[in-house]
C-alpha positions as CSV (number, residue, x, y, z in Angstrom):
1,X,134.1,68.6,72.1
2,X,136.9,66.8,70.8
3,X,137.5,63.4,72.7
4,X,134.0,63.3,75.3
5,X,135.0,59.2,75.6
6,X,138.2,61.0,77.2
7,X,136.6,63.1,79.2
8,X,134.5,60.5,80.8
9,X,136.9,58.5,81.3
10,X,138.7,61.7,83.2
11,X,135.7,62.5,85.7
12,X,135.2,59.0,86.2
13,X,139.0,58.7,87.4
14,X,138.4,61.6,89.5
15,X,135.6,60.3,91.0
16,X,137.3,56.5,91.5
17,X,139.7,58.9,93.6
18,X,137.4,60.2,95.7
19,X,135.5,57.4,96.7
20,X,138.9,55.5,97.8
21,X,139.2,58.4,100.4
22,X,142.2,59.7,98.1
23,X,143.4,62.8,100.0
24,X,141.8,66.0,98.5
25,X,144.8,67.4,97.3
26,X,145.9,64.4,95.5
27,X,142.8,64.1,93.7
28,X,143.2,67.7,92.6
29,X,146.3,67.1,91.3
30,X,145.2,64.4,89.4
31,X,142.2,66.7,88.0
32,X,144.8,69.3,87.1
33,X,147.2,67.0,85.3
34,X,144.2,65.1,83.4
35,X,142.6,68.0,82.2
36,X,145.6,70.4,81.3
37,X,147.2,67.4,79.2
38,X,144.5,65.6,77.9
39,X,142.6,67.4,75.1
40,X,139.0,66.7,75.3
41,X,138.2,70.1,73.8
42,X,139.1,71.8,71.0
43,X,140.3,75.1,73.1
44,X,140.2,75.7,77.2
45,X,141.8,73.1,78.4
46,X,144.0,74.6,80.6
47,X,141.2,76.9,81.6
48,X,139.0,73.8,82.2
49,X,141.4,72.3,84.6
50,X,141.5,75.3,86.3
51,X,138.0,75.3,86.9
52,X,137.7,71.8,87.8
53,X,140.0,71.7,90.5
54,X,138.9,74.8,92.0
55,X,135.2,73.8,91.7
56,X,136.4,70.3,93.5
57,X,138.5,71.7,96.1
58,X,135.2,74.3,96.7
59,X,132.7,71.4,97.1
60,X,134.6,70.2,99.8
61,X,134.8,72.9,101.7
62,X,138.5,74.6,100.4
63,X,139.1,77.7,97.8
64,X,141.5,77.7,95.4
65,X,143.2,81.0,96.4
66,X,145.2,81.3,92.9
67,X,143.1,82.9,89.8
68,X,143.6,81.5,86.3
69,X,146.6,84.1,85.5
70,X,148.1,83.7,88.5
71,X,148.0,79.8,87.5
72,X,148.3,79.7,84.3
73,X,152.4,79.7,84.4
74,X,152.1,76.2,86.1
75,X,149.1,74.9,84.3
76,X,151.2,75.4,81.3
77,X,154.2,73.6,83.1
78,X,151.8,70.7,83.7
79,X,150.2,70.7,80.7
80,X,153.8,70.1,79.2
81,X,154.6,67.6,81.3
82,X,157.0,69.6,83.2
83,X,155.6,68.5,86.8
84,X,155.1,65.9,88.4
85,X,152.3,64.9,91.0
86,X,154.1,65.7,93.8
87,X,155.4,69.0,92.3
88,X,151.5,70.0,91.7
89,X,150.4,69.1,94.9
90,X,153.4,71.6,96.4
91,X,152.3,74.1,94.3
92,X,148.5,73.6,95.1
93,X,148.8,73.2,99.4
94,X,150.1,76.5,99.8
95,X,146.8,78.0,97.3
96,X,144.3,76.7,99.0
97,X,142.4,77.8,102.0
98,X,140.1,76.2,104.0
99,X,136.6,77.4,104.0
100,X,134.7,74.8,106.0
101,X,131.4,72.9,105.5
102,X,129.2,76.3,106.6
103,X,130.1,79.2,104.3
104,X,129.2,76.8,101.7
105,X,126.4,75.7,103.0
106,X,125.5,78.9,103.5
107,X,126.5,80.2,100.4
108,X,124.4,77.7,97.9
109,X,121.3,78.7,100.2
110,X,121.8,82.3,99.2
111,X,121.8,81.4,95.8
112,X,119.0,78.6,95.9
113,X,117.0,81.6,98.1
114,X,117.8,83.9,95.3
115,X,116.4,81.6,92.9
116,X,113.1,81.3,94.6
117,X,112.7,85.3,94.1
């Protein structure tokens, strides 16, 4: 961990977004541009952000249909500064897909069922 005052600082932000009713893109964008230019680790970064968002945009009910090397071209272009919000948030609305509330549901039952065993 390199800067974990950063990083709170980071999710907090995130959070702040959400609870405004910030439109879930937005928020990912924000997530995404945080964590790809901010270094609160010594390495993953990029790969961090990545994770976020996708893990964000999941517990809301959406998947993040791009995998890290499909990604990684623009997470680089963020993580230089080379896009802005509104260019992230064109890049991410045609990557996600909605899942809705059940398959999630549905999926962290399977997995707390399959803890149980």
């Amino acid at each position: 961990m390199r800067d974990e005052g950063g990083l709170y600082h980071s999710v907090s932000k995130v959070l702040s977004k959400i609870d405004k009713g910030t439109r879930l893109l937005d928020v990912a964008a924000i997530a995404y541009h945080d964590f790809a230019t901010r270094h609160h680790f010594n390495d993953g970064n990029k790969r961090f952000s990545h994770v976020f968002a996708k893990m964000l945009l999941f517990n809301d009910g959406f998947h993040l249909t791009s995998s890290y090397p499909q990604a990684l071209p623009i997470i680089v272009k963020i993580a230089s500064g080379q896009l802005s919000h509104a260019q992230i948030c064109e890049w991410l609305e045609p990557n996600i897909t909605e899942l809705g509330r059940r398959p999630v549901a549905e999926f962290f039952e399977k997995i707390e069922e399959d803890l149980r065993k």
